[in-house]
C-alpha positions as CSV (number, residue, x, y, z in Angstrom):
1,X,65.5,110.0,111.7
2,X,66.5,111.9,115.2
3,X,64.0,111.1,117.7
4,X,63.7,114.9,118.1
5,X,62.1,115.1,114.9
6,X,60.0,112.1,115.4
7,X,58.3,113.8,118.1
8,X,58.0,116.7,115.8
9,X,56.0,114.3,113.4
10,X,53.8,113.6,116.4
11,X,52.5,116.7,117.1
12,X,55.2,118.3,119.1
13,X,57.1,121.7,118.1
14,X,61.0,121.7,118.4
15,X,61.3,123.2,121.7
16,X,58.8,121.1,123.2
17,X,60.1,118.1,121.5
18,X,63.8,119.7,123.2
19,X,62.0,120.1,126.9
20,X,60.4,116.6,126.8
21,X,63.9,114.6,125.7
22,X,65.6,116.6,128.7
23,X,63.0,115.6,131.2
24,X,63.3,111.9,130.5
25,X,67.3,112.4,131.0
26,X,67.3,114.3,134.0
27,X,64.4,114.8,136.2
28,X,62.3,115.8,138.2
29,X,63.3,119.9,137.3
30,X,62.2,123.0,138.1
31,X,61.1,125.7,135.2
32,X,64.4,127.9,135.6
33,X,66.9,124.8,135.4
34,X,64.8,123.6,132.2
35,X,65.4,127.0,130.5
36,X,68.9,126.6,131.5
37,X,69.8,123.5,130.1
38,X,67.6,123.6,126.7
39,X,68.4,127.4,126.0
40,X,64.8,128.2,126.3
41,X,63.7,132.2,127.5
42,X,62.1,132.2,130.9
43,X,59.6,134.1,129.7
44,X,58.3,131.2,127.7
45,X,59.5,127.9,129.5
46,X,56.1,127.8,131.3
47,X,53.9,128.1,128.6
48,X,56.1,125.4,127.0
49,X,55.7,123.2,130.1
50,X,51.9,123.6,130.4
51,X,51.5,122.6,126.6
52,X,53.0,118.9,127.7
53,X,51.3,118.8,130.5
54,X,48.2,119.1,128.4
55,X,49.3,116.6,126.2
56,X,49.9,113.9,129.3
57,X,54.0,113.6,128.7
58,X,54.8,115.7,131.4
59,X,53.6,115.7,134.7
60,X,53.6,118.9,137.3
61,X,54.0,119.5,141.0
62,X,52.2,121.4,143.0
63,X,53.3,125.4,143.9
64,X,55.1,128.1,142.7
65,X,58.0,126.4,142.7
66,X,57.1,123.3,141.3
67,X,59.2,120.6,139.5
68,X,58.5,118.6,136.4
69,X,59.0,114.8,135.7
70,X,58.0,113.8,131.9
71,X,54.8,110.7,132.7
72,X,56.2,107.4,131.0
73,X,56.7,107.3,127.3
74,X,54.3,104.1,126.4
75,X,51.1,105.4,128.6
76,X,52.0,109.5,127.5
77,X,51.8,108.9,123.6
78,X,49.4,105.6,123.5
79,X,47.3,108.3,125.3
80,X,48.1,111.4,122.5
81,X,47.4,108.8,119.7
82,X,44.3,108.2,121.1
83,X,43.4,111.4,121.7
84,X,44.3,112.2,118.0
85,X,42.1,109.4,116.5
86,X,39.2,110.9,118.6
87,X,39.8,114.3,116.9
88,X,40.0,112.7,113.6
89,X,36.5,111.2,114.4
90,X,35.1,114.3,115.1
91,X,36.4,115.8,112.2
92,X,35.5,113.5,109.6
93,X,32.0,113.6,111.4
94,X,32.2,117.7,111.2
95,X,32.8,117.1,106.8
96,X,29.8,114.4,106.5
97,X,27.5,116.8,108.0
98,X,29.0,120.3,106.2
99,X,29.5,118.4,102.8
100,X,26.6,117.8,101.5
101,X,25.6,121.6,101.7
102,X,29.3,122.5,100.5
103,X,28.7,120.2,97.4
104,X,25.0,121.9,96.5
105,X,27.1,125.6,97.1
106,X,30.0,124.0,94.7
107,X,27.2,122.9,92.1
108,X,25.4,125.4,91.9
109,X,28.2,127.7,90.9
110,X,28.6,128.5,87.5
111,X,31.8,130.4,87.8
112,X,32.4,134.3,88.0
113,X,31.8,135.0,84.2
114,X,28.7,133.1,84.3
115,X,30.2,130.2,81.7
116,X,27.2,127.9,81.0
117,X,29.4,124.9,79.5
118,X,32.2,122.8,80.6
119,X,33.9,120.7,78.7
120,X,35.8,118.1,80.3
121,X,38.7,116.6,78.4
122,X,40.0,113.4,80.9
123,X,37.7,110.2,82.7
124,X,38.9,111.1,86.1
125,X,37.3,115.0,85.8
126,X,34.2,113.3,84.1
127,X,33.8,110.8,86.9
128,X,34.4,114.0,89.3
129,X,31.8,116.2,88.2
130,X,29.5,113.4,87.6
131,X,29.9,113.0,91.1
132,X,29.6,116.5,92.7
133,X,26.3,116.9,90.6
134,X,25.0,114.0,92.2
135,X,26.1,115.4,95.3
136,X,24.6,118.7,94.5
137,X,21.0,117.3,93.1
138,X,17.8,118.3,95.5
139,X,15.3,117.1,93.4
140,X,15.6,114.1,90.3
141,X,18.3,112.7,88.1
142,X,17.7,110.6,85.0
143,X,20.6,108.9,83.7
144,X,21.1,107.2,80.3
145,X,23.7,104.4,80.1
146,X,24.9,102.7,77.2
147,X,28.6,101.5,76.0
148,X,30.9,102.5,76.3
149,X,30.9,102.8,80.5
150,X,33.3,104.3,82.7
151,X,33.8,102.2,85.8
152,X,34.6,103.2,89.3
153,X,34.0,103.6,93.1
154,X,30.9,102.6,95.2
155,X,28.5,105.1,93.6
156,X,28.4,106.6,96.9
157,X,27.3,110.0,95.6
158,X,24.1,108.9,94.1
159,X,23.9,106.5,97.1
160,X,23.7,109.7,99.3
161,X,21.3,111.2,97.0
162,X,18.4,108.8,97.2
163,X,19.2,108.8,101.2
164,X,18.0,112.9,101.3
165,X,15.0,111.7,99.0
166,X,16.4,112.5,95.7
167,X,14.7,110.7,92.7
168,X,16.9,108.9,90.8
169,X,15.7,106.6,87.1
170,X,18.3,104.9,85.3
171,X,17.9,103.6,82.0
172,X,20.2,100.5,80.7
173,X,21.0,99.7,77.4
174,X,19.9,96.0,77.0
175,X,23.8,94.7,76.3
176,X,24.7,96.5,79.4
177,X,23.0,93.8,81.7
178,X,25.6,91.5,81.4
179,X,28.1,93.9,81.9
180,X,30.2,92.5,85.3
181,X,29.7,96.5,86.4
182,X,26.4,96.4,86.7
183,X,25.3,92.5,87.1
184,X,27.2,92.9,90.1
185,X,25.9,96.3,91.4
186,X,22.8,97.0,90.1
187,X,21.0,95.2,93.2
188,X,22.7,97.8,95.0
189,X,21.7,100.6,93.7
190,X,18.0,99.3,93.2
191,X,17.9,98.6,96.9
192,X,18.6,102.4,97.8
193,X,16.3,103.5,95.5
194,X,17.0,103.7,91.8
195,X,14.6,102.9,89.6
196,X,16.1,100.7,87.0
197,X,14.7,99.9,83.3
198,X,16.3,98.2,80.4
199,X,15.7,99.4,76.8
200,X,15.4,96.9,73.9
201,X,16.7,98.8,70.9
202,X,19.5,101.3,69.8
203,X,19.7,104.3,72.7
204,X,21.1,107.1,70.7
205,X,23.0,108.7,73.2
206,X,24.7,108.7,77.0
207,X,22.9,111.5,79.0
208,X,22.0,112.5,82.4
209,X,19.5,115.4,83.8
210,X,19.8,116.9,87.2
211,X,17.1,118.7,89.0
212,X,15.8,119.5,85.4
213,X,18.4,122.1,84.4
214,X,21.9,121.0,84.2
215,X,23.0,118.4,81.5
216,X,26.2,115.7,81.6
217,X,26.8,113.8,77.9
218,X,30.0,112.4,76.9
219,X,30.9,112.6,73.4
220,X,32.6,110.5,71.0
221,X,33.9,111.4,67.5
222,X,36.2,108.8,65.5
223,X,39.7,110.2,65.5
224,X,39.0,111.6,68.8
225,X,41.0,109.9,71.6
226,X,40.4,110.0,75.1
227,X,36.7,111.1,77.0
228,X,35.2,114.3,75.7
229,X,32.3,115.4,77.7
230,X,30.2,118.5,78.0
231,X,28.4,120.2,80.8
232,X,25.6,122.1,80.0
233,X,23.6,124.2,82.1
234,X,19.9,124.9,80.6
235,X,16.8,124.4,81.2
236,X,15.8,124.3,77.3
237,X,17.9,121.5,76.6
238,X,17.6,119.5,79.8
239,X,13.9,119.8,79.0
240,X,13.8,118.7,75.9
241,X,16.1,115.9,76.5
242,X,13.9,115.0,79.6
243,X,11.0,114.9,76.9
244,X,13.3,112.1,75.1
245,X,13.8,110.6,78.2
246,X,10.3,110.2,79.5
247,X,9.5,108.8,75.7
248,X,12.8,106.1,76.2
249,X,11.5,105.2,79.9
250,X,7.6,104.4,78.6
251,X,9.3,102.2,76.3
252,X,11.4,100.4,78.3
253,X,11.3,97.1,81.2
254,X,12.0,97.1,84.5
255,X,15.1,94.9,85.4
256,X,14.0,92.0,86.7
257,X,14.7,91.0,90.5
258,X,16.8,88.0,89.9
259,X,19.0,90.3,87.9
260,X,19.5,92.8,90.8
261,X,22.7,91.2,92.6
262,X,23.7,93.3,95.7
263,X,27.0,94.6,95.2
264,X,29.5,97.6,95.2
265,X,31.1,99.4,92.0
266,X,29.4,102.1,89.3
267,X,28.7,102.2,85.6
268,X,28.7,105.4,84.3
């Protein structure tokens, strides 16, 4: 690749990229002789000029009729790249404080025909949405899990939840604690806030409730490959389902501390 173009990757447009490689060939020069030699208008030579000086690769004289010397390569871009990483911090610092309001916004939406079921045909959209309503719960989640689990990530969205004070209960089917996915994470969790029961019988289904209205079940039919899984949005059914849950949760145990290994990962 050109070095031209390599500067372009860094950040530079093709006339600057042009006016910098001339500079460190023949310098110092004043603005007219640059426009000159790299075909630039004069009209826009200087606005070219005071972009790099901006950037630290090109340093200025003083005066109208000042010359320009490009600063040495190493400090110049070492200085750019760090510049660059400090932007990207304050970016990614800009998303974690907009996202979790973004997420509720995305949640909450229904879509333009007011649809009130999804149904989600492949494990990566399942995991997704599983995640956003978890990023999009304000109030309680109850989760059911029982084989077969999906497995994936740090779990980070219900980790974020029980930070802004959402309630989360988890119930386990009792095969499920020796499961390596949750041996090894559900000290984790527990430690953030989940509360955690195991249930000594036959759970008849995978479900979870958020905020007390919106539904999440897989489904699973023989002759049916692949993850099926349904959204539902109503209150009706996440209530009576909460009923069912409330009935499982009196029934079962908490998981016992020496069970409760600190870890990362999620069982879904």
């Amino acid at each position: 690749m050109q070095t031209e173009s390599l500067l372009e990757d860094l950040g530079l447009t093709k006339t600057e990229a042009r006016i910098y490689l001339c500079l460190l060939e023949q310098s110092p020069l004043a603005a007219g002789t640059i426009a000159e030699i790299t075909g630039t208008s004069r009209s826009s030579v200087y606005l070219i000029l005071r972009s790099l000086v901006d950037k630290g690769l090109v340093d200025a004289g003083a005066g109208y009729s000042s010359r320009f010397a490009p600063s040495a390569p190493d400090v110049a871009f070492a200085g750019l790249l760090q510049r660059d990483r400090e932007e990207l911090r304050e970016r990614e610092r800009n998303v974690e404080t907009a996202l979790p309001d973004l997420m509720r916004r995305f949640g909450s939406n229904t879509g333009g025909d007011g649809e009130l079921v999804e149904i989600l045909r492949t494990p990566k959209l399942v995991g997704d949405r599983f995640d956003r309503l978890h990023a999009a719960a304000e109030d309680a989640v109850d989760i059911v899990v029982r084989r077969p689990i999906q497995v994936g990530g740090s779990n980070q969205p219900e980790l974020d939840a029980l930070a802004r004070g959402v309630r989360v209960r988890a119930i386990y089917d009792h095969g499920l604690m020796l499961h390596p996915a949750v041996v090894e994470n559900i000290g984790a969790w527990m430690a953030a806030g989940e509360q955690a029961r195991v249930f000594h019988g036959e759970l008849p289904m995978k479900w979870a409730v958020f905020d007390g209205h919106t539904v999440l079940t897989p489904l699973f039919a023989p002759g049916v490959g692949g993850v099926v899984a349904l959204i539902v949005r109503s209150r009706e059914l996440a209530g009576a389902l909460g009923l069912l849950f409330d009935t499982l949760w009196a029934a079962a145990v908490p998981v016992e501390p020496n069970l409760a290994t600190v870890g990362g990962g999620h069982a879904q």
